[in-house]
C-alpha positions in Angstrom: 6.0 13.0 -19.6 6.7 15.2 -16.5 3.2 17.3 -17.8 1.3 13.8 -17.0 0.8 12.8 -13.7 -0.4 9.1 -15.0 2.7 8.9 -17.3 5.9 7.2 -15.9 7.8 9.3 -13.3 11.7 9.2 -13.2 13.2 9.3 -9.7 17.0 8.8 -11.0 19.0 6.1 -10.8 16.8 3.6 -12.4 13.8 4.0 -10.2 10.6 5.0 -11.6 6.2 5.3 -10.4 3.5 5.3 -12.3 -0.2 6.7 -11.1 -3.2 4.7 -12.6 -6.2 6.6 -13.4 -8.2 3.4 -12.1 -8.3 3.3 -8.5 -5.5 6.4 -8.6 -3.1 3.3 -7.9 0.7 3.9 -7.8 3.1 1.1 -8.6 6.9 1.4 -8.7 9.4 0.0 -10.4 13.0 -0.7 -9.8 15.9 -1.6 -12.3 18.9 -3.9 -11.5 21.1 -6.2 -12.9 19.3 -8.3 -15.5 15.7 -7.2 -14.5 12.9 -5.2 -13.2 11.7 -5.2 -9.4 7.9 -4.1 -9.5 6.3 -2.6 -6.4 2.7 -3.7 -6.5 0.8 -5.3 -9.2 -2.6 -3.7 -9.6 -6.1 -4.9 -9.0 -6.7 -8.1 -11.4 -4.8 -9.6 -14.2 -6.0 -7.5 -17.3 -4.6 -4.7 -15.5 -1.7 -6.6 -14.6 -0.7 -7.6 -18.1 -1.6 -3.8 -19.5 1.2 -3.0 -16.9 3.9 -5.2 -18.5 3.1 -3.7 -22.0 3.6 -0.5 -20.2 6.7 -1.4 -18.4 8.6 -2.0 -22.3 7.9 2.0 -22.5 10.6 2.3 -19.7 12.6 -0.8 -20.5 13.3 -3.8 -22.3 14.1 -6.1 -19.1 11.9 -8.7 -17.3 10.2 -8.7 -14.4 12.5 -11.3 -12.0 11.0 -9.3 -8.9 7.7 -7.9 -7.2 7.1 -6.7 -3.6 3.7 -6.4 -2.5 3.4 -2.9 0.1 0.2 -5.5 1.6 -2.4 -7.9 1.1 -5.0 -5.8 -0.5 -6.5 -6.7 -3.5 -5.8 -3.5 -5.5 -2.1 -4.0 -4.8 -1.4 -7.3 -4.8 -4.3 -9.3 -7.2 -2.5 -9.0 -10.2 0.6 -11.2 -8.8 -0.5 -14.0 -10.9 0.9 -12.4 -14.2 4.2 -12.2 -13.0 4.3 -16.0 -11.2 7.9 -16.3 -13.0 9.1 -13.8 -10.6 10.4 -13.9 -6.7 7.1 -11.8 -5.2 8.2 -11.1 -1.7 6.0 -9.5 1.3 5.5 -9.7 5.1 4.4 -12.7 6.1 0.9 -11.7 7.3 0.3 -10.9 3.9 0.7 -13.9 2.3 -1.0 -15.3 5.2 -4.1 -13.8 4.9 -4.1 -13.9 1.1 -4.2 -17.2 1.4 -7.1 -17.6 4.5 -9.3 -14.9 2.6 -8.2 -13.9 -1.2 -10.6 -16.4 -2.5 -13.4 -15.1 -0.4 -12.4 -11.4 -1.1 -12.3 -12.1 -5.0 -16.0 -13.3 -4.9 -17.2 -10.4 -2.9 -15.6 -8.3 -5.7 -17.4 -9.5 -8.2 -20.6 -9.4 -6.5 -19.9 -6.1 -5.6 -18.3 -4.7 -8.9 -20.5 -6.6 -11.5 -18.8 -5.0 -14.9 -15.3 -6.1 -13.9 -16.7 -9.8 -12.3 -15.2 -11.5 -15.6 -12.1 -10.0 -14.8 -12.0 -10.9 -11.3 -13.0 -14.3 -12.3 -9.8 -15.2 -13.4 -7.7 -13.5 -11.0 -5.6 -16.5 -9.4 -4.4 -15.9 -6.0 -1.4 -15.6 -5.7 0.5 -14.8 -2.2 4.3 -13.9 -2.0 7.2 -16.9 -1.5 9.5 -14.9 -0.2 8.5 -12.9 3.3 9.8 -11.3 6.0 7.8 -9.9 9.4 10.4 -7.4 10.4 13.3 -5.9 8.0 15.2 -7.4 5.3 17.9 -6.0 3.3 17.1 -7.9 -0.3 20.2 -8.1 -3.1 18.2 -7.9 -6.7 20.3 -7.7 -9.6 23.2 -6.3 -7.1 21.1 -3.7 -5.8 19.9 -3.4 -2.6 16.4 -2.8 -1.5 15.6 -2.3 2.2 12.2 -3.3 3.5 10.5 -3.0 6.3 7.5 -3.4 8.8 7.0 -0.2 10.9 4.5 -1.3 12.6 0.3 -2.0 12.4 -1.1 0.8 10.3 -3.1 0.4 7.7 -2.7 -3.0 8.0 -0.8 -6.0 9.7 1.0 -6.4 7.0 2.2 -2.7 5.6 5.6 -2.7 4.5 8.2 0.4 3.0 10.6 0.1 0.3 13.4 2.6 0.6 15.6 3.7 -2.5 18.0 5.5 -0.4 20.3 5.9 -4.1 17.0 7.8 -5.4 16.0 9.4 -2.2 12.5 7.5 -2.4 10.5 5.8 -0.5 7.9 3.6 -2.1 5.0 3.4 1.7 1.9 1.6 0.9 -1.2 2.8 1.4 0.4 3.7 5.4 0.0 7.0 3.5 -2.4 8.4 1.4 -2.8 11.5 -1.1 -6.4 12.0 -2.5 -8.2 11.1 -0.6 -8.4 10.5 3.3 -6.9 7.4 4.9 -8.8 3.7 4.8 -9.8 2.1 8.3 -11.2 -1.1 7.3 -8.6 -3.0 8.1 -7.2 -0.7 10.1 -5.2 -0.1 13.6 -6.2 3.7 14.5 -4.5 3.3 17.9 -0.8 2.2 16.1 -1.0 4.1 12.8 0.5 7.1 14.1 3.6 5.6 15.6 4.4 3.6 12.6 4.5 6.8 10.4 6.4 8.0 13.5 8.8 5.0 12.6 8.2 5.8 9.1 9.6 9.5 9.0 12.9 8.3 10.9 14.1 6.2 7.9 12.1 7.7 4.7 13.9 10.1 1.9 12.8 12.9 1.0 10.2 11.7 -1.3 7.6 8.9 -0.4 5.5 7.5 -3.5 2.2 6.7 -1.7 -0.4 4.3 -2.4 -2.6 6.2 -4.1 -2.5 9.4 -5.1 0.7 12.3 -5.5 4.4 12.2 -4.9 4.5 13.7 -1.1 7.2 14.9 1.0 8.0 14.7 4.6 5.9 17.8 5.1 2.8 16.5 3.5 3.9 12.3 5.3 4.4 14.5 9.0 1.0 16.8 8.6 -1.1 13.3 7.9 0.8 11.8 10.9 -0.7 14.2 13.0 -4.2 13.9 11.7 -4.1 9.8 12.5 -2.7 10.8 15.8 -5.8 12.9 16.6 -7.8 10.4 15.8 -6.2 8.3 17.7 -6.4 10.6 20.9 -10.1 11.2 19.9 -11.3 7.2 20.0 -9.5 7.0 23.4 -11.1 10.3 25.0 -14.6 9.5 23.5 -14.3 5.7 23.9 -13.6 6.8 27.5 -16.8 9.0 27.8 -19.2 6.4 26.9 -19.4 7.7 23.2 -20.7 4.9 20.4 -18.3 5.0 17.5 -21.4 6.4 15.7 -21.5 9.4 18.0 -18.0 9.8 17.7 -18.0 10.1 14.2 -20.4 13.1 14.5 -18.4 14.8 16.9 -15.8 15.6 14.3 -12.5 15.0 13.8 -9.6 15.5 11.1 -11.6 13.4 8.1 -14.7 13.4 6.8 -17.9 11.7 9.3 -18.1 8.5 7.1 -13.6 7.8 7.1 -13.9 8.8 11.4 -17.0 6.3 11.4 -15.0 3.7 10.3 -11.8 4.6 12.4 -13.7 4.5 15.4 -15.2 1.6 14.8 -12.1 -0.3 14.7 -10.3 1.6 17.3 -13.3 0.5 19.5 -12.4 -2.8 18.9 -9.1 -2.8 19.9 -9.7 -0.9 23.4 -11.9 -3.2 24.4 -9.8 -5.7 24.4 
């Protein structure tokens, strides 16, 4: 399995991710007493339920648990399959699951036509159990910490730390593949909660998307957000459109700074 880098990874101790070839979508998985504890379930239900076939390859116990890492579709849309478990998440994500999941599934079908009939049935379904700030969570008698670092990627982004594996399952706060996503973004915080990040993570994160990383690889892409972050307040400051600043340069590509920018004007002007 270790040849495959979308077959189940073993992290020890009963902890395991998987990388999806759709979306290049990491889940994790966490065994306890009696049950599973999934981390994330995937973009609709069909690829919800093709991850509880999956999940018999590593183990014959039920899902009693999920957390979601935030609200995003790809991560948190295929809750639904697992309703019989306690899904937990900060409470801005179930919040705005609930104010705009609806309205998010529509636009996915309209804008993904070949997968509308699955996101036609997706049912949204936000977390019960939430927290805005840490929690220590008991599962099974093992104990999961969580936590909000900050605005990042989102509102809502939240860390699980195995510190009996020595790994950290961060969201989509970091990415490998493929540069960071803005739209939802807070350019002008992201940097500090990696900051906050790298003070409690072990010495493997499981991002997102993408690769296993290590606290070189999590450290280098703090540093890229925090130039963009000086970058939108020095060319925000000169009069610069977020267009312009885009094309100026920066650590990603001109269409990912475009979109940082745009957001990061947002926030300075208020």
């Amino acid at each position: 399995m270790a040849d495959n880098p979308y077959d189940w990874i073993s992290h020890g101790d009963g902890v395991w991710s998987k990388r999806h070839r759709a979306l290049d979508l990491n889940i994790g998985v966490v065994e306890c007493d009696g049950g599973l504890t999934v981390i994330d379930t995937r973009a609709h239900h069909a690829q919800a339920r093709e991850l509880k076939e999956d999940l018999k390859r590593i183990s014959s116990l039920p899902v009693r648990w999920v957390i979601n890492t935030h609200h995003h579709w790809d991560h948190s849309f295929g809750n639904a399959e697992f309703a019989d478990a306690a899904i937990w998440g900060h409470a801005r994500c179930a919040d705005t699951m609930r104010e705009t999941g609806d309205r998010t599934r529509r636009e996915l079908m309209e804008m993904l036509p070949d997968h509308a009939a699955d996101f036609r049935e997706v049912s949204i379904t936000p977390p019960a159990f939430t927290l805005t700030d840490r929690a220590t969570v008991t599962f099974g008698g093992r104990a999961l910490e969580l936590r909000h670092l900050g605005r990042g990627h989102t509102d809502n982004d939240i860390v699980v730390s195995m510190a009996d594996a020595g790994v950290t399952f961060v969201g989509d706060l970091v990415e490998e593949g493929a540069p960071p996503s803005f739209g939802d973004a807070f350019p002008l915080e992201w940097p500090d909660a990696v900051t906050a990040l790298l003070a409690v993570m072990a010495d493997r994160a499981v991002p997102g998307h993408g690769a296993v990383v290590d606290r070189v690889f999590v450290s280098d892409q703090r540093d890229a957000l925090a130039q963009v972050a000086a970058l939108a307040a020095q060319r925000q400051a000169d009069g610069m459109t977020p267009e312009q600043a885009a094309k100026a340069g920066g650590p990603f590509p001109e269409d990912v700074l475009s979109k940082a920018f745009a957001r990061a004007w947002q926030h300075l002007a208020k």
